[in-house]
C-alpha positions as CSV (number, residue, x, y, z in Angstrom):
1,X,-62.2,25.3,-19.8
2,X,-58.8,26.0,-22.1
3,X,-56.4,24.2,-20.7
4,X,-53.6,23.9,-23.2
5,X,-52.4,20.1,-23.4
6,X,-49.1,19.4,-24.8
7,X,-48.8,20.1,-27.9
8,X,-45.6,18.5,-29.1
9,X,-46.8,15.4,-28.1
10,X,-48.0,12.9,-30.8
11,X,-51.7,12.4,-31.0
12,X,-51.4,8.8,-31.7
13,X,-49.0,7.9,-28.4
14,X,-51.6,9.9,-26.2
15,X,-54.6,8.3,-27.6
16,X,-53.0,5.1,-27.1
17,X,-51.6,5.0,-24.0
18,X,-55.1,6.9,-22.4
19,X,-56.7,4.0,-24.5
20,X,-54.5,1.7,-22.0
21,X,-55.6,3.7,-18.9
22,X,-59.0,3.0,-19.2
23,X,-59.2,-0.8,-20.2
24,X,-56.7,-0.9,-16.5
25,X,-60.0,1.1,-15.4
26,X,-62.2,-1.5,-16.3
27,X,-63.8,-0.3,-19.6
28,X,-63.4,-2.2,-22.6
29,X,-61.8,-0.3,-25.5
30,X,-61.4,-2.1,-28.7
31,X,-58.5,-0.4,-31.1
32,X,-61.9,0.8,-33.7
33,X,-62.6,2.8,-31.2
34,X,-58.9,4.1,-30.5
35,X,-58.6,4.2,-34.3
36,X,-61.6,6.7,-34.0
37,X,-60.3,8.6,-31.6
38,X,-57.3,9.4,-33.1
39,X,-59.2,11.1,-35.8
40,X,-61.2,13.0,-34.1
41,X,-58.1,14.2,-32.1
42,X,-56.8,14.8,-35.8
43,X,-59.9,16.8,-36.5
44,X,-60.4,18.9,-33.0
45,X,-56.3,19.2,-32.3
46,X,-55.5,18.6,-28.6
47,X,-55.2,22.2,-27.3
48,X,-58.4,22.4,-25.7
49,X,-59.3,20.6,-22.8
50,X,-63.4,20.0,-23.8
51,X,-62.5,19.4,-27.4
52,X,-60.4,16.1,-26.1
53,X,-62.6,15.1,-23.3
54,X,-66.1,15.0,-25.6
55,X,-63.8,13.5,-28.5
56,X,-62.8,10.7,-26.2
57,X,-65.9,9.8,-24.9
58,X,-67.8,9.7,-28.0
59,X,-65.3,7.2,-29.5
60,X,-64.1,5.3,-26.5
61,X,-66.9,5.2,-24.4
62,X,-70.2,2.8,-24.9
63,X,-72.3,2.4,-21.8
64,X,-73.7,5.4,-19.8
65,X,-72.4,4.2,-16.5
66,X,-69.2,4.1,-17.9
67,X,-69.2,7.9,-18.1
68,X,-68.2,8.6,-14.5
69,X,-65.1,6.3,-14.7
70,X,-64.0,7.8,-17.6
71,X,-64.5,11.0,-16.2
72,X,-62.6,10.7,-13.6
73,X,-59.8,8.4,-15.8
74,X,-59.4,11.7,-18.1
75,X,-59.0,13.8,-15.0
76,X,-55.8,11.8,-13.7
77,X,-54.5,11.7,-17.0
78,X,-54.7,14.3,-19.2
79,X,-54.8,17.6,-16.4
80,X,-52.8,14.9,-13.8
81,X,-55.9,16.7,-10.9
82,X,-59.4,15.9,-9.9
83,X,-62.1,18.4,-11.7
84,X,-62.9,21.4,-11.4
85,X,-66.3,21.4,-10.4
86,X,-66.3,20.0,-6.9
87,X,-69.8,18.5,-7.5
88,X,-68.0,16.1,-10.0
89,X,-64.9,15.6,-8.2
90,X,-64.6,11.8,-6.4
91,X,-65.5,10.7,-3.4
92,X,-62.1,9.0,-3.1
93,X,-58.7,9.6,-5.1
94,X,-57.7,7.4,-8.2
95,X,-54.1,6.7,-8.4
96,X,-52.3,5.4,-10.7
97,X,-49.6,2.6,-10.2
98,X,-47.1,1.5,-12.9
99,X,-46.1,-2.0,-13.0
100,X,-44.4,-5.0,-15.7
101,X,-46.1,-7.8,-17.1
102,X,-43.6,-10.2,-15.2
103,X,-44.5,-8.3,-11.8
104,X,-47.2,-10.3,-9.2
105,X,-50.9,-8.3,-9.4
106,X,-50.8,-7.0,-5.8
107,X,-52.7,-3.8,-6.4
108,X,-55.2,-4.9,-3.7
109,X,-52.8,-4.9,-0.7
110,X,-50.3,-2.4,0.3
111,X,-47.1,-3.3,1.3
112,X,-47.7,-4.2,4.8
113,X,-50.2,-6.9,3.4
114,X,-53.3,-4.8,4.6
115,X,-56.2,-4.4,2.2
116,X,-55.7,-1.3,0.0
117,X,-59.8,0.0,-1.3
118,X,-58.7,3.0,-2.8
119,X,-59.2,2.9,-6.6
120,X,-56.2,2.3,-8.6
121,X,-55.7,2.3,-12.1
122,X,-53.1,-0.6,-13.0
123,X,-50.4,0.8,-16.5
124,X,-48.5,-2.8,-17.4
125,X,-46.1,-2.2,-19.8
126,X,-44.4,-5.1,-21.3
127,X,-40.3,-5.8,-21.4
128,X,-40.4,-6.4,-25.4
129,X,-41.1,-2.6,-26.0
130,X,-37.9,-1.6,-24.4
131,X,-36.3,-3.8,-26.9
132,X,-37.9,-2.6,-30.4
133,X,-35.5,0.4,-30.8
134,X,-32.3,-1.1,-28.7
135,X,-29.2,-2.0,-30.9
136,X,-28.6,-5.7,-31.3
137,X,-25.0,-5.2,-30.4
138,X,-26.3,-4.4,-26.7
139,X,-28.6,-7.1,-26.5
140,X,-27.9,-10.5,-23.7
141,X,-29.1,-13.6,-24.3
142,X,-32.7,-13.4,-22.5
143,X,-33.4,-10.8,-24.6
144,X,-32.4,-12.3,-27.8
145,X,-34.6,-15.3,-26.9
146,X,-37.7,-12.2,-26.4
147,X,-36.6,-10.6,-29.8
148,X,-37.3,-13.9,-31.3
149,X,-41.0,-14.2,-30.5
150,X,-41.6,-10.5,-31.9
151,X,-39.2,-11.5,-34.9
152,X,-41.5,-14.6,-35.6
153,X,-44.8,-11.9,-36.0
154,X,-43.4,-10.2,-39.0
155,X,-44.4,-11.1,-42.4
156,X,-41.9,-11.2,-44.8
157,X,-43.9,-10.7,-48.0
158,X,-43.5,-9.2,-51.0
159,X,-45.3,-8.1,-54.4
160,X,-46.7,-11.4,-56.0
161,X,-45.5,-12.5,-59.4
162,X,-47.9,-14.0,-62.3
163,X,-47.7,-17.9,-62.3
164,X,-48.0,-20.3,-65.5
165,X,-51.2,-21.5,-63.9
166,X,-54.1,-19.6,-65.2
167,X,-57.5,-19.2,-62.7
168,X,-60.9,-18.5,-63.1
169,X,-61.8,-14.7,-63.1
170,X,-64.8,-12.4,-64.0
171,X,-62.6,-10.8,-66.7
172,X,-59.6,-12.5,-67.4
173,X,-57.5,-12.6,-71.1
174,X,-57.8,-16.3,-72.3
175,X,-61.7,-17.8,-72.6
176,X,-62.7,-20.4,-69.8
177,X,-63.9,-23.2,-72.6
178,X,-64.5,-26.1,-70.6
179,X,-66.6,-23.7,-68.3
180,X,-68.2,-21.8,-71.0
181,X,-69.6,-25.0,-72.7
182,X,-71.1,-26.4,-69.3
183,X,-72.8,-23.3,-68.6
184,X,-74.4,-23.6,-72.3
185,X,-75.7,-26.9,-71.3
186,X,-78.2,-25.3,-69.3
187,X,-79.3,-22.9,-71.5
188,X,-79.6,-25.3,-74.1
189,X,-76.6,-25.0,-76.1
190,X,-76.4,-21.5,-76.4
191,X,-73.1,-19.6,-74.9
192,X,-75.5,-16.9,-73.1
193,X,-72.2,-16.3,-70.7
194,X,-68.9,-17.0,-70.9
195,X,-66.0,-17.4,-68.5
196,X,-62.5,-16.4,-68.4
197,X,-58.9,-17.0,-67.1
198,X,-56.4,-15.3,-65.6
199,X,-53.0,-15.8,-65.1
200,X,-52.8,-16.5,-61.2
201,X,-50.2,-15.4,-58.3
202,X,-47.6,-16.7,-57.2
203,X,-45.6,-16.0,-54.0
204,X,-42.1,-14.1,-55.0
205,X,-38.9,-15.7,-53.3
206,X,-37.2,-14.6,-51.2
207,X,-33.2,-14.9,-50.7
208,X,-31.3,-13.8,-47.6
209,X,-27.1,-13.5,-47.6
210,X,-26.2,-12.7,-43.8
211,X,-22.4,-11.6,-43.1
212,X,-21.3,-13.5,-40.8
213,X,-17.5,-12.1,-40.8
214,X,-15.7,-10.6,-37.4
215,X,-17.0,-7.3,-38.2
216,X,-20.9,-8.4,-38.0
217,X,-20.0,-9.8,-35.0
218,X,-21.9,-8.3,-32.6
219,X,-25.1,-8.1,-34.7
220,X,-25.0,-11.3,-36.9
221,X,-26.1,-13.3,-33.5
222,X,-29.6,-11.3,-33.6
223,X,-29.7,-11.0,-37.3
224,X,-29.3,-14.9,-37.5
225,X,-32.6,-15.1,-35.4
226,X,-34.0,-12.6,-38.0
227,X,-32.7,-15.0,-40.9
228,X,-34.7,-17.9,-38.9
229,X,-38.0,-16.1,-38.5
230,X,-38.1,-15.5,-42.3
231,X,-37.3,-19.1,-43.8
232,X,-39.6,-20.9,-40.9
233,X,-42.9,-17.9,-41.6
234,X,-42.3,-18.7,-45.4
235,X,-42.3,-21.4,-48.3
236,X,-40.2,-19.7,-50.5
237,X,-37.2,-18.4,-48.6
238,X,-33.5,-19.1,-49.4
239,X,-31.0,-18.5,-46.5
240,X,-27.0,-18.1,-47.0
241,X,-24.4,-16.7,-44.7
242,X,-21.4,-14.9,-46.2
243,X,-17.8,-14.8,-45.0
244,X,-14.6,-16.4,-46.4
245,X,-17.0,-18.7,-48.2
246,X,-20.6,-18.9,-49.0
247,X,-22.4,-21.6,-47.0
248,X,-26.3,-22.6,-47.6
249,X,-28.3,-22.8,-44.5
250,X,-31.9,-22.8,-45.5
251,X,-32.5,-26.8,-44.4
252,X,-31.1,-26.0,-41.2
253,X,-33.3,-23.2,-40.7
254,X,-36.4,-24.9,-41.6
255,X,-37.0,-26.0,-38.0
256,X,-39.7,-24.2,-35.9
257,X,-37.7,-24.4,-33.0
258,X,-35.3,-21.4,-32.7
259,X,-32.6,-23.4,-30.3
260,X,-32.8,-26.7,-33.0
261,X,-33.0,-24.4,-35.8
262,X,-30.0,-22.2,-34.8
263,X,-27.8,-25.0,-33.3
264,X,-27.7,-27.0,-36.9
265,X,-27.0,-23.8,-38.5
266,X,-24.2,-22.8,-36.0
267,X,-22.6,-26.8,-37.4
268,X,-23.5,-25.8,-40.8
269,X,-21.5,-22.5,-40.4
270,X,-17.5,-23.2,-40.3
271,X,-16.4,-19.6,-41.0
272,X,-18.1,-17.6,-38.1
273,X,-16.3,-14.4,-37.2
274,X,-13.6,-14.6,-40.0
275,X,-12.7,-12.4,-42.6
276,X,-15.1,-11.0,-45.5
277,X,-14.6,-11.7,-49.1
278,X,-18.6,-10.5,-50.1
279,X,-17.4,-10.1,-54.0
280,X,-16.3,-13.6,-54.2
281,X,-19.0,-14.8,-52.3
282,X,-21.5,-13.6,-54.2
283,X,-19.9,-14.4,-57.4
284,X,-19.8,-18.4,-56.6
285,X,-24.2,-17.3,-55.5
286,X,-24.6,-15.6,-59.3
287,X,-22.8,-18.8,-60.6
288,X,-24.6,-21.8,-58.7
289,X,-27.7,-20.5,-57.9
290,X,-29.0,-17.0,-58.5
291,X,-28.1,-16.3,-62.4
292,X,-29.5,-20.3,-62.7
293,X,-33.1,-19.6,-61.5
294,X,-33.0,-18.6,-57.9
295,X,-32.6,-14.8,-57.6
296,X,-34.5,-14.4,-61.0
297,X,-37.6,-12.2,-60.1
298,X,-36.9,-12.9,-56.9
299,X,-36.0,-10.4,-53.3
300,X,-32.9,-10.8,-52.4
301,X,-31.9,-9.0,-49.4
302,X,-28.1,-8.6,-47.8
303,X,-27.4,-8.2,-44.7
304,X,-24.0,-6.7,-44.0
305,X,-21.9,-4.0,-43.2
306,X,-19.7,-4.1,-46.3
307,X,-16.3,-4.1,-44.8
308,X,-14.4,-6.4,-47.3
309,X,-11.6,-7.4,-47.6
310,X,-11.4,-8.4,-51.4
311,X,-11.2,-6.5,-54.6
312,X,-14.1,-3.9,-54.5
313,X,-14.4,-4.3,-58.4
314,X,-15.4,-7.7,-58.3
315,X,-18.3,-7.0,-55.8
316,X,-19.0,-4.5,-57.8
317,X,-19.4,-6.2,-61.0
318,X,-21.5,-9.4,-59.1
319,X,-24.0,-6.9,-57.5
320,X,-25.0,-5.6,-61.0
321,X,-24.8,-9.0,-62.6
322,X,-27.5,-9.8,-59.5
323,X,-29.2,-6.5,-60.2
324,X,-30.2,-7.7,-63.8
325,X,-31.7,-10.7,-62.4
326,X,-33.7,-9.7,-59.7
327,X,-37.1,-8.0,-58.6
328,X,-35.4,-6.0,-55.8
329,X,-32.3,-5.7,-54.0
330,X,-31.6,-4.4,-50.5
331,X,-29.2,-3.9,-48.4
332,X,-29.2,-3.6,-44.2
333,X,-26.6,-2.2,-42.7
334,X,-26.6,-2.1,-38.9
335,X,-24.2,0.7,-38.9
336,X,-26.7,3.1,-40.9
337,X,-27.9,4.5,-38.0
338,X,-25.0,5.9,-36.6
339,X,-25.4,9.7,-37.1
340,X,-22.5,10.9,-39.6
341,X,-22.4,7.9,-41.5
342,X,-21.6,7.5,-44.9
343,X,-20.7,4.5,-47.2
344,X,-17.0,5.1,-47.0
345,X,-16.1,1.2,-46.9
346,X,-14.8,0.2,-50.5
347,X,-17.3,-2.8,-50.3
348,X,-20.1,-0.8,-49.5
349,X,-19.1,2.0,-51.9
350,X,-18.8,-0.1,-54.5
351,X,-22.2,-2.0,-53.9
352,X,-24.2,0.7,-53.3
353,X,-25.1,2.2,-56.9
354,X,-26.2,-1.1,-57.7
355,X,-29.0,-1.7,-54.9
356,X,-32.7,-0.8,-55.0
357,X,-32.8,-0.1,-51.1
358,X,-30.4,0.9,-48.9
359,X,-32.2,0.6,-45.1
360,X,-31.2,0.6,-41.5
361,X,-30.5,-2.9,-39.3
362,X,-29.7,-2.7,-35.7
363,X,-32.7,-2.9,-33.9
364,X,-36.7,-4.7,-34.2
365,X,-38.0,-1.3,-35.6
366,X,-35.2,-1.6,-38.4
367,X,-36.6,-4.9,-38.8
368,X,-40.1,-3.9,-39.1
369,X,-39.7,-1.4,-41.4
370,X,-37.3,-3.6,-43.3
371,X,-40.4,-6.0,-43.8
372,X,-42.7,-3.1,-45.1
373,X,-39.7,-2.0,-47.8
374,X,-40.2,-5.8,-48.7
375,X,-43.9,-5.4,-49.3
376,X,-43.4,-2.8,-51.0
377,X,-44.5,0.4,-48.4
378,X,-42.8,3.5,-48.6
379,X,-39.9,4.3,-46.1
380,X,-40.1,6.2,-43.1
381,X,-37.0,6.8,-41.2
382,X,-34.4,5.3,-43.6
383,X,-33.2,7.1,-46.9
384,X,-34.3,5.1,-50.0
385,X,-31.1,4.9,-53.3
386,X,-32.7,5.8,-55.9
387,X,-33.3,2.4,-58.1
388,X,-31.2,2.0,-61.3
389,X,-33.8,-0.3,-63.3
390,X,-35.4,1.3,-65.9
391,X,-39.0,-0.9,-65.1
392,X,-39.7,-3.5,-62.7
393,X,-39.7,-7.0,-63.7
């Protein structure tokens, strides 16, 4: 029993999608066990056909009369025939039958309407995966509103900062007094242990400048959605779009409701699809808010694609007066991805030694990995600038 499986094909996709062949089976495979089987694919490899069958069912399979079902679920999927052995081959065929979430469950009838009994195993695959690595610019309004509910799961969090508040710890750097002398109350005045404080956490702000010039056009519609899952998932998030003028938009935001929310901002917003001035923009956001207390320690993230139409110098010169100033900086551009680019544009050109991260924005998975550069993970897909500060703050 060598078969030879294929072997340019990911370990984790096959281990999940058999995973969702056999909970359409019946069986009920929680994602430990999937997790599990993944490593022992990792540890076996996937070239031999007993390794992966006694790999899967020693991780994905509990009860004993579950064995036949998964038998014959591995048989359909991983060598696409019945066994071998004709003693353990089916009495009747299992087939398999693709379907979407939004389709009726008719897997019992064929099309005539008679009863179907042959056992089928049921793949659903849902619409919103299509949608994780399509570019906003090709997306229609029904799909926007679906890109919104997977936009709303992200967490937008970052490294926490130390706050002025100190808390109680186990070892901390400033004595616990008031703690120390009721606890030597009951040991009859003696300070047998004593407590401590910390300095305690506090949640790091985040600020958001969306483009909203004729360039961004075709992305700042989805991107605007992205803006709202961020200030409505968070306390401390700061929304502004940038064009021929800087306008604030976080109260309009604030709204769980992505039609309220978005309608209000839409009024807010008098500039949509003009021209781009990003230099002076952001010099008026160093002057009234970010150099005054806002974007200090804070993550401020741009989302443009640096077309401007100002002085480059002047960008220039406000992105490393917001550099000093902040905890990170980083920049999505939704044209990143196309293959051949480079930062050509004399606003992006100009902007670009002075940012932290420099990551993809056309598409959910752009998005998703954009919220792991925010916590801090490393990135995958997207090339990180090499930061110019010298130590984080």
């Amino acid at each position: 029993m060598s078969d030879v499986l294929a072997p340019h094909t990911p370990a984790e996709r096959m281990a999940v999608t058999f995973a969702r062949v056999l909970r359409g089976a019946g069986l009920r495979v929680p994602m430990g066990s999937v997790l599990a089987f993944v490593d022992a694919l990792g540890q076996v490899g996937m070239q031999d056909r007993t390794c992966v069958y006694w790999a899967g069912r020693a991780t994905l399979v509990r009860k004993p009369e579950d064995f036949e079902l998964y038998d014959r679920s591995f048989a359909v999927f991983w060598l696409s025939a019945a066994h071998d052995d004709a003693d353990q081959q089916p009495d009747e065929p299992l087939h398999i039958t693709l379907a979407l979430d939004d389709e009726p469950d008719d897997d019992d009838h064929d099309g005539d309407g008679a009863a179907n009994d042959e056992p089928t195993i049921v793949l659903r695959f849902s619409p919103m995966e299509v949608l994780r690595d399509k570019d906003f610019a090709a997306y229609t309004t029904d799909e926007l509103r679906l890109a919104q509910e997977l936009m709303s799961q992200l967490r937008f969090i970052g490294p926490p900062r130390h706050s002025f508040r100190y808390r109680r710890s186990r070892r901390g750097s400033r004595p616990d007094l008031p703690a120390t002398v009721r606890a030597s109350l009951r040991a009859g005045g003696e300070p047998i242990r004593r407590h401590w404080r910390e300095p305690g956490e506090r949640l790091r702000r985040l600020v958001v400048l969306l483009d909203i010039s004729g360039s961004m056009e075709p992305y700042a519609r989805a991107m605007l959605r992205f803006v709202h899952a961020a200030v409505s998932g968070r306390q401390r998030v700061e929304a502004f779009a940038i064009g021929t003028r800087l306008t604030r938009m976080t109260k309009e935001l604030h709204s769980r409701d992505p039609d309220t929310a978005l309608a209000a901002a839409g009024r807010r917003v008098h500039d949509w699809s003009g021209g781009t001035r990003l230099g002076d923009c952001l010099r008026e956001f160093n002057d009234q808010w970010g150099v005054r207390g806002m974007a200090r320690g804070a993550i401020v993230v741009i989302l443009s694609d640096g077309w401007d139409r100002g002085d480059p110098q002047v960008l220039a010169d406000q992105m490393q007066r917001l550099q000093r100033i902040t905890y990170q900086t980083i920049w999505v551009n939704p044209l990143k991805v196309t293959p051949g680019y480079a930062p050509l544009a004399r606003g992006m050109a100009a902007a670009l030694p002075f940012v932290d991260d420099f990551v993809e924005g056309h598409s959910l998975s752009a998005m998703h990995e954009l919220a792991g550069v925010i916590a801090g993970a490393p990135l995958r897909r997207t090339s990180q600038v090499p930061p110019s500060k010298l130590e984080p703050r």
